[in-house]
DODREN-35249 format. One record per residue (C-alpha): x, y, z; residue number from 1; residue in three letters. Coordinates in nm, 4 decimals. Example, Ala and Ser with C-alpha at 12.3 -4.5 7.8 and 13.67 -1.06 7.14 Angstrom:
2
PT         X         Y         Z    i   aa
PT    1.2300   -0.4500    0.7800    1  ALA
PT    1.3670   -0.1060    0.7140    2  SER
END
This chain:
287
PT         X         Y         Z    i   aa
PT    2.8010   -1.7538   -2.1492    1  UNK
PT    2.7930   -1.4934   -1.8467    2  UNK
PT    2.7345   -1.2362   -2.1436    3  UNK
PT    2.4429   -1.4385   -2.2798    4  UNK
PT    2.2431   -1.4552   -1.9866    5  UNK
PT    2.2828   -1.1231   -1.9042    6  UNK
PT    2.1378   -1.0013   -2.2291    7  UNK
PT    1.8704   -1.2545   -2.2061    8  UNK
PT    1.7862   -1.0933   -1.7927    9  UNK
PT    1.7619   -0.7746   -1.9462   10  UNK
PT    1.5605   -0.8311   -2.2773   11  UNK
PT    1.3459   -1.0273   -2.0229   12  UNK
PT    1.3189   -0.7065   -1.7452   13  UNK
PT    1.2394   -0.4657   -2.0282   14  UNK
PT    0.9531   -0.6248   -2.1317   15  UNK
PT    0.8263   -0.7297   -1.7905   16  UNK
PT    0.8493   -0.3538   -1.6238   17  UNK
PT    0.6645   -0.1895   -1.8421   18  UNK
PT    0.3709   -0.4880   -1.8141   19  UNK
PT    0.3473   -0.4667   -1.4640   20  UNK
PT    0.3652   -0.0548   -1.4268   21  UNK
PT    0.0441   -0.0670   -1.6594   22  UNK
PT   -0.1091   -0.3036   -1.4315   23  UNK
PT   -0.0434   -0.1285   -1.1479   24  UNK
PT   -0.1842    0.2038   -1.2862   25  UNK
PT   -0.4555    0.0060   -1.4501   26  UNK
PT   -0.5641   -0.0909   -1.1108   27  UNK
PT   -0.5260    0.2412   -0.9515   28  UNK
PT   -0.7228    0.3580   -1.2553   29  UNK
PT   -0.9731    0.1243   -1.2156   30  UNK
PT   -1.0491    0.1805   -0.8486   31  UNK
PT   -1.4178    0.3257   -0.9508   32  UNK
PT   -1.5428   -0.0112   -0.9708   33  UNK
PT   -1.4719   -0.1090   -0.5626   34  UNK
PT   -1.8018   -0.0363   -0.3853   35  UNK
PT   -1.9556   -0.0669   -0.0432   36  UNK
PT   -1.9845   -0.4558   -0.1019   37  UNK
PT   -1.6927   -0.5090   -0.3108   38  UNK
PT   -1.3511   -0.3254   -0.1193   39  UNK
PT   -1.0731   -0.1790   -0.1919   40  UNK
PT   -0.7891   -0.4118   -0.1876   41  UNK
PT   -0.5537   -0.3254    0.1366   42  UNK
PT   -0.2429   -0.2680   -0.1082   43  UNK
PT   -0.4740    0.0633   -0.2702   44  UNK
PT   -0.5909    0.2391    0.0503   45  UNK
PT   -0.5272    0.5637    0.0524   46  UNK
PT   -0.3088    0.7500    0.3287   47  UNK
PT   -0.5482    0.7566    0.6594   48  UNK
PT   -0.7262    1.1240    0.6339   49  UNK
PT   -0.9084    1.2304    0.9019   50  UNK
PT   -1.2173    1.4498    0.9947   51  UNK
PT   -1.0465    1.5353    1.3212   52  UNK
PT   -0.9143    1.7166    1.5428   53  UNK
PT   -0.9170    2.0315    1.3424   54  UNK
PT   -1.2997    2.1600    1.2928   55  UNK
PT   -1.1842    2.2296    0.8843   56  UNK
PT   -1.3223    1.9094    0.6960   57  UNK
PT   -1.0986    1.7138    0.4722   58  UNK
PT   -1.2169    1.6753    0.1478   59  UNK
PT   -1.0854    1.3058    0.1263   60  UNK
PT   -1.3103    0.9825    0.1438   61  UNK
PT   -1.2787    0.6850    0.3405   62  UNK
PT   -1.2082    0.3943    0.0825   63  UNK
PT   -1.5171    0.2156   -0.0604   64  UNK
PT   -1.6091   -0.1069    0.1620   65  UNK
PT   -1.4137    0.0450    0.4694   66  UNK
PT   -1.5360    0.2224    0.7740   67  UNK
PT   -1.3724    0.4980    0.9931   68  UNK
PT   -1.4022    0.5042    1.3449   69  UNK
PT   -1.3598    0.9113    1.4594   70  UNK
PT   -1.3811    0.9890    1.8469   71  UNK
PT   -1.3222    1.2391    2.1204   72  UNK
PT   -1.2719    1.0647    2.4292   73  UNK
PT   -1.4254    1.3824    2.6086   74  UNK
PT   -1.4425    1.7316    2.5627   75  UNK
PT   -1.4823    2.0354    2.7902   76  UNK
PT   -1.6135    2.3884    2.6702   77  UNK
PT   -1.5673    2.6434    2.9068   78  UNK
PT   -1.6954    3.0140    2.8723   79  UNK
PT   -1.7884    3.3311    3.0762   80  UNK
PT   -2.0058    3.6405    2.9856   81  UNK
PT   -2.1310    3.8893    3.2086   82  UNK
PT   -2.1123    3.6761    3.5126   83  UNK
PT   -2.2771    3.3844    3.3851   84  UNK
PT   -2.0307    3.0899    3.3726   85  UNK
PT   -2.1053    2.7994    3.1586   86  UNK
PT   -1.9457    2.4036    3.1004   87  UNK
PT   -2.0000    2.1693    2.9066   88  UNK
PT   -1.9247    1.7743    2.8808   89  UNK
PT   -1.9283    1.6172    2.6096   90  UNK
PT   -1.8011    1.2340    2.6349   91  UNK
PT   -1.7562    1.0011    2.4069   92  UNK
PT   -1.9257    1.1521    2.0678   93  UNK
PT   -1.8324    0.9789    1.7848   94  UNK
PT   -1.8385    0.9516    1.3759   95  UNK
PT   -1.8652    0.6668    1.1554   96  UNK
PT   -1.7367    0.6782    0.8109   97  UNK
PT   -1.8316    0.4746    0.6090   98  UNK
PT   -1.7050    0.4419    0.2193   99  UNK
PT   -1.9680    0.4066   -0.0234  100  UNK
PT   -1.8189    0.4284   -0.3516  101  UNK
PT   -1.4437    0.5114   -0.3991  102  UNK
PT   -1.5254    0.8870   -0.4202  103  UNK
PT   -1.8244    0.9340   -0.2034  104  UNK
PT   -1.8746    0.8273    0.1888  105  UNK
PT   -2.1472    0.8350    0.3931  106  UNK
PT   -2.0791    0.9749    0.7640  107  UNK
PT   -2.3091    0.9046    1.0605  108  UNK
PT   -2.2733    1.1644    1.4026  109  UNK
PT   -2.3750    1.0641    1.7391  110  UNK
PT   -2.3340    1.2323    2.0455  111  UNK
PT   -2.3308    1.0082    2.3113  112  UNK
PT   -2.3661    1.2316    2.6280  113  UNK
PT   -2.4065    1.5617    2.7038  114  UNK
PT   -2.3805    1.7586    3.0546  115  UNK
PT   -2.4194    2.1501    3.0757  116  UNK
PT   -2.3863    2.3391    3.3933  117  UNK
PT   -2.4693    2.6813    3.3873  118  UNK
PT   -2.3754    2.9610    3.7039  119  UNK
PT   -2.5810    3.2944    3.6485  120  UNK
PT   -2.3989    3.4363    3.9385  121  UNK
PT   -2.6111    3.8137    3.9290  122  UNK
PT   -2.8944    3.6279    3.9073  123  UNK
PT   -2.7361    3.3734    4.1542  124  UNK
PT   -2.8951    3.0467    3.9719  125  UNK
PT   -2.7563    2.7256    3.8581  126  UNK
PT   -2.8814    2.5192    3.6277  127  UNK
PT   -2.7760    2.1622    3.5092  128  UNK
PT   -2.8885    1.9529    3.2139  129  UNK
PT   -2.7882    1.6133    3.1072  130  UNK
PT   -2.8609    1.3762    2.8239  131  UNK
PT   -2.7719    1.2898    2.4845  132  UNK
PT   -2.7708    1.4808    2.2166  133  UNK
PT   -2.8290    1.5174    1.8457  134  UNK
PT   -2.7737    1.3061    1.5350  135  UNK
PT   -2.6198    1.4432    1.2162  136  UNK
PT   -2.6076    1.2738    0.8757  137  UNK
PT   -2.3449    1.3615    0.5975  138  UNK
PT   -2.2319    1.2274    0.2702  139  UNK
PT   -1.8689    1.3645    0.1021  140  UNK
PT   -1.8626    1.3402   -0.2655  141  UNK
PT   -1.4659    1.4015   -0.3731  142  UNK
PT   -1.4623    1.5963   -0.7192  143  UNK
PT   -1.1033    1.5915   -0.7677  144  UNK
PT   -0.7701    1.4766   -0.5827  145  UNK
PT   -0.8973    1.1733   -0.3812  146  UNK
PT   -0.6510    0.9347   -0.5207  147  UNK
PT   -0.3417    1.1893   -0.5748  148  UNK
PT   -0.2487    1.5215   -0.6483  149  UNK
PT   -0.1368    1.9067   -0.5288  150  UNK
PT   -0.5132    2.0037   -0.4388  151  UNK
PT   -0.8844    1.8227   -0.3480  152  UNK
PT   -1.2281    1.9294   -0.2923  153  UNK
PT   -1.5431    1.7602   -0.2076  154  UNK
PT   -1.9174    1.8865   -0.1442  155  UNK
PT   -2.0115    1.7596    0.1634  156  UNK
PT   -2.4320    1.8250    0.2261  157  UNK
PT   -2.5223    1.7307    0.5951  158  UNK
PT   -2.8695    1.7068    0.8042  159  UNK
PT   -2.9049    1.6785    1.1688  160  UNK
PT   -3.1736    1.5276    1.3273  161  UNK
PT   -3.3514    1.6577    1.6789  162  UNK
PT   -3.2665    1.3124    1.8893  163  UNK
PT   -3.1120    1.5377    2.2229  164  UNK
PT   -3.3231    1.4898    2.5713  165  UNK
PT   -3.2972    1.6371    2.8992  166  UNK
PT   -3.4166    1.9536    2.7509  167  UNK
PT   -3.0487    2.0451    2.6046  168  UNK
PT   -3.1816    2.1421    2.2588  169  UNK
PT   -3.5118    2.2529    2.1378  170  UNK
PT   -3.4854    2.2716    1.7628  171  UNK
PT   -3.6326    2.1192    1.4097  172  UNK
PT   -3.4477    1.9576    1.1510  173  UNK
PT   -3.1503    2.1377    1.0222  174  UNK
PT   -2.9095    2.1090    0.7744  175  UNK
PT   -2.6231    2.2557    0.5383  176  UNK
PT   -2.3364    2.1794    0.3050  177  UNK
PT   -2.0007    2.2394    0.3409  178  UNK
PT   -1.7229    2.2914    0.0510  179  UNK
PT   -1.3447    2.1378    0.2080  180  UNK
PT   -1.0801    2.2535    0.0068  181  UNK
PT   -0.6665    2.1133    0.0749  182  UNK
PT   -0.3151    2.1909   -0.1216  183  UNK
PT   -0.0333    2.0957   -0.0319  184  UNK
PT    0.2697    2.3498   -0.0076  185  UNK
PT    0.6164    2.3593   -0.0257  186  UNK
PT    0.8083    2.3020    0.2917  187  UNK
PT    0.5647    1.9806    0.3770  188  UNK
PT    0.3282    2.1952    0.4848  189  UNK
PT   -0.0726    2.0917    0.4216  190  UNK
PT   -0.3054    2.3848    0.4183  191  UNK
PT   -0.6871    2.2721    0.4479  192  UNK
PT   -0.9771    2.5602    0.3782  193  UNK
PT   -1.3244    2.5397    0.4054  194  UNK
PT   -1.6458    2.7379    0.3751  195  UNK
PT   -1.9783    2.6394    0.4211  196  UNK
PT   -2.3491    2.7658    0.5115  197  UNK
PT   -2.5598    2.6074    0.7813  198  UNK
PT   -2.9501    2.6761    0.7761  199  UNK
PT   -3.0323    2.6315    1.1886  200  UNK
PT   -3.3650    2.7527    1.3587  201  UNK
PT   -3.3907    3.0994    1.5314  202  UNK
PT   -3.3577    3.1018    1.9165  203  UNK
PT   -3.6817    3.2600    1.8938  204  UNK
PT   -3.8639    3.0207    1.6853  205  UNK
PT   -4.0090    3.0158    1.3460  206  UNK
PT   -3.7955    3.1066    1.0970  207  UNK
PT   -3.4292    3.0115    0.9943  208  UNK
PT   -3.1418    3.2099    0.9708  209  UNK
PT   -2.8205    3.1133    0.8176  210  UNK
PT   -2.4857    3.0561    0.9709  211  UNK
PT   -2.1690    3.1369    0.7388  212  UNK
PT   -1.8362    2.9164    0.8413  213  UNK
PT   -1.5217    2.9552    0.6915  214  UNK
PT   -1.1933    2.8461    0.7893  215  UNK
PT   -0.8177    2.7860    0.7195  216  UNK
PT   -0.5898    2.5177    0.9040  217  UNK
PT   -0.1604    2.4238    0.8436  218  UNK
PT   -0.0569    2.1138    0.9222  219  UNK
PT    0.3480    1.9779    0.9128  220  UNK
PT    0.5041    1.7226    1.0539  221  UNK
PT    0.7210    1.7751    1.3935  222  UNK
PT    0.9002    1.5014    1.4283  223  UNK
PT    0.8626    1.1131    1.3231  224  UNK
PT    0.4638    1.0505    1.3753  225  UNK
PT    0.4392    1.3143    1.5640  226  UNK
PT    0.2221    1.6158    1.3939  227  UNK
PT    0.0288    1.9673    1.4401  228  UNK
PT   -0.1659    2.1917    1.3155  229  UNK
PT   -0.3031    2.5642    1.3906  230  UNK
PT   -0.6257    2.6953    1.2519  231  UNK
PT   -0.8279    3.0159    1.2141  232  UNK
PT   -1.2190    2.9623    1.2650  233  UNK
PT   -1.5043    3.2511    1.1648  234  UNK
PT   -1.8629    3.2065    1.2035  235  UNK
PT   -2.1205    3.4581    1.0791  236  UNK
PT   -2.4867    3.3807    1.1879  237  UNK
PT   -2.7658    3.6178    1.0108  238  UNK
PT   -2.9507    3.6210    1.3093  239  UNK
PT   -3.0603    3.9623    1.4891  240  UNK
PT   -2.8212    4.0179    1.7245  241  UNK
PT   -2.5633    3.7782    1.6815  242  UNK
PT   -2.1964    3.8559    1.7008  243  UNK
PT   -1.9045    3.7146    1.5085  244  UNK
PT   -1.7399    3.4022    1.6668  245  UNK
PT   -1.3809    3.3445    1.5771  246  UNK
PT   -1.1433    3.1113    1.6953  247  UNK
PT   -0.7773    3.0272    1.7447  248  UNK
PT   -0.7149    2.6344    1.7655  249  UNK
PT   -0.4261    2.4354    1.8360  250  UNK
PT   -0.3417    2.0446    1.8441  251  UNK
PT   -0.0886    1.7581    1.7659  252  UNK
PT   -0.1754    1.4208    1.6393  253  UNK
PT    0.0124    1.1018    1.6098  254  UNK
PT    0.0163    0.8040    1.4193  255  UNK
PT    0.0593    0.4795    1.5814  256  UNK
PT   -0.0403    0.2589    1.2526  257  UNK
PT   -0.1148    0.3050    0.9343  258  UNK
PT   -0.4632    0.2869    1.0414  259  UNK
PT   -0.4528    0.4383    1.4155  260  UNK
PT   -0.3964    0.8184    1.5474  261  UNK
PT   -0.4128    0.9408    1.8284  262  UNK
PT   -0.4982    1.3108    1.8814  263  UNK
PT   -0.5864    1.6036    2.1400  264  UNK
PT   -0.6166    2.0035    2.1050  265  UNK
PT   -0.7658    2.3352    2.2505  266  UNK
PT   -0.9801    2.5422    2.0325  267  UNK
PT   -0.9165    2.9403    2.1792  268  UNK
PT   -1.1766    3.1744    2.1450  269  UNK
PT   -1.0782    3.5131    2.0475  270  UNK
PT   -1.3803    3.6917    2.0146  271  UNK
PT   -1.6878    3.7909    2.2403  272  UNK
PT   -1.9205    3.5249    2.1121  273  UNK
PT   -1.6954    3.2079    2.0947  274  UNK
PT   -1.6699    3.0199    2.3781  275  UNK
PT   -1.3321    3.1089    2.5928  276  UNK
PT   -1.1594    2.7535    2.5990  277  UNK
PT   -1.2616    2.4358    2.4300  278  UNK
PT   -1.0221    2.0950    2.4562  279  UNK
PT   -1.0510    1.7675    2.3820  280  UNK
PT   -0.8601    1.4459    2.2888  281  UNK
PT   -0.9529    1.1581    2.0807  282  UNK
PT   -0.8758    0.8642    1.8424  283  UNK
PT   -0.9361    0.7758    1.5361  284  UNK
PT   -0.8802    0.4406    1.3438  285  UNK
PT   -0.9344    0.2394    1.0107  286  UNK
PT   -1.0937   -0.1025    0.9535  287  UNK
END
């Protein structure tokens, strides 16, 4: 009798297994039909990808019908050249992702408020400017490895709109697009690329010039929740006189929830042209 049943549990698990594996792929499959209006159900997010802190862009999307929440708390950019010491504030700017479709997101940029203080010691000056500052538009459109896989890449076009007062910026519409790149490597090690051209007003006026980013981040877990990452940053603007800015950046984030991390860093500039210290700290969560 024990024998009968057993057979019959069996006979019944074989053909039940293979039913619901389908399903479940069927509805991983099928994810291109959850939109802005209708969402992803909770059991298919994805693992929470992030925007931040690193300055390399993930090529990942927010789920469609969820939004991203992306903050620094503050940051501070310090710098020195030829006497003149500059510092900037920058509290509370802030990113909302928002997903669209299941491969494409829409990403809003506000920076909340900005303070600059400026010491031109040989000319002994100082100058300070406050206000808020400008608004950038972007939308990430995942080609390939949103929902699984070694490698992803997205195209991610931006434009950022002149919205800044207090006389902190002076310049037109400008825009770009940006190509994020990620593998993931042996040793549970994620390496992130990116390269992208930004089309940004001369300091001069008139024309545009073009500025040429590219840059190349690792990121491994150190222990539990607890994770970092070091990066390599290049700019290259086409502008007359402009120097190469490069930096060296460092920072750990950590995961509280499945849908909350916690972050901070210090971007180090190792060239002329890049600004000598920039660090930050900020959150990040998921609704």
């Amino acid at each position: 009798m024990k024998e009968n049943a057993f057979w019959r549990f069996s006979i019944l698990l074989g053909l039940i297994t293979p039913v619901a594996l389908t399903d479940a792929a069927d509805e991983l499959e099928n994810k291109s039909r959850y939109n802005l209006f209708n969402s992803t159900p909770a059991n298919l997010l994805r693992e929470l990808a992030t925007d931040r802190p690193d300055k390399t862009e993930g090529p990942t999307t927010v789920d469609a019908g969820h939004c991203q929440f992306e903050m620094d708390f503050a940051t501070f950019t310090y710098d020195r050249t030829d006497g003149v010491r500059t510092k900037n504030w920058n509290i509370v700017p802030f990113n909302i992702r928002v997903g669209l479709l299941n491969t494409v997101e829409l990403s809003l940029i506000f920076e909340s408020y900005l303070r600059e203080a400026i010491d031109d010691r040989p000319a002994r000056t100082t100058s300070i400017l406050s206000g808020i500052g400008d608004f950038t538009m972007r939308l990430k459109i995942n080609l390939w490895g949103d929902d699984g896989g070694q490698t992803a890449f997205a195209l991610f076009p931006f434009v950022k709109f002149p919205t800044s007062t207090g006389g902190l910026r002076d310049a037109p519409v400008e825009g770009g697009a940006i190509f994020p790149f990620s593998i993931k490597l042996p040793a549970k090690i994620d390496m992130g690329m990116e390269t992208g051209v930004s089309f940004l007003r001369n300091e001069s006026g008139g024309n545009y010039h073009q500025e040429f980013v590219n840059s190349v981040t690792f990121t491994r877990e150190i222990i539990g929740k607890l994770s970092g990452y070091c990066e390599f940053f290049s700019g290259v603007i086409t502008e007359h006189d402009s120097d190469w800015i490069a930096t060296v950046d460092l920072g750990v984030t950590y995961a509280l929830t499945e849908n909350l991390q916690l972050d901070c860093g210090c971007n180090i500039g190792v060239t002329r042209a890049a600004d000598d210290i920039n660090a930050f700290s900020g959150i990040s969560v998921r609704f």
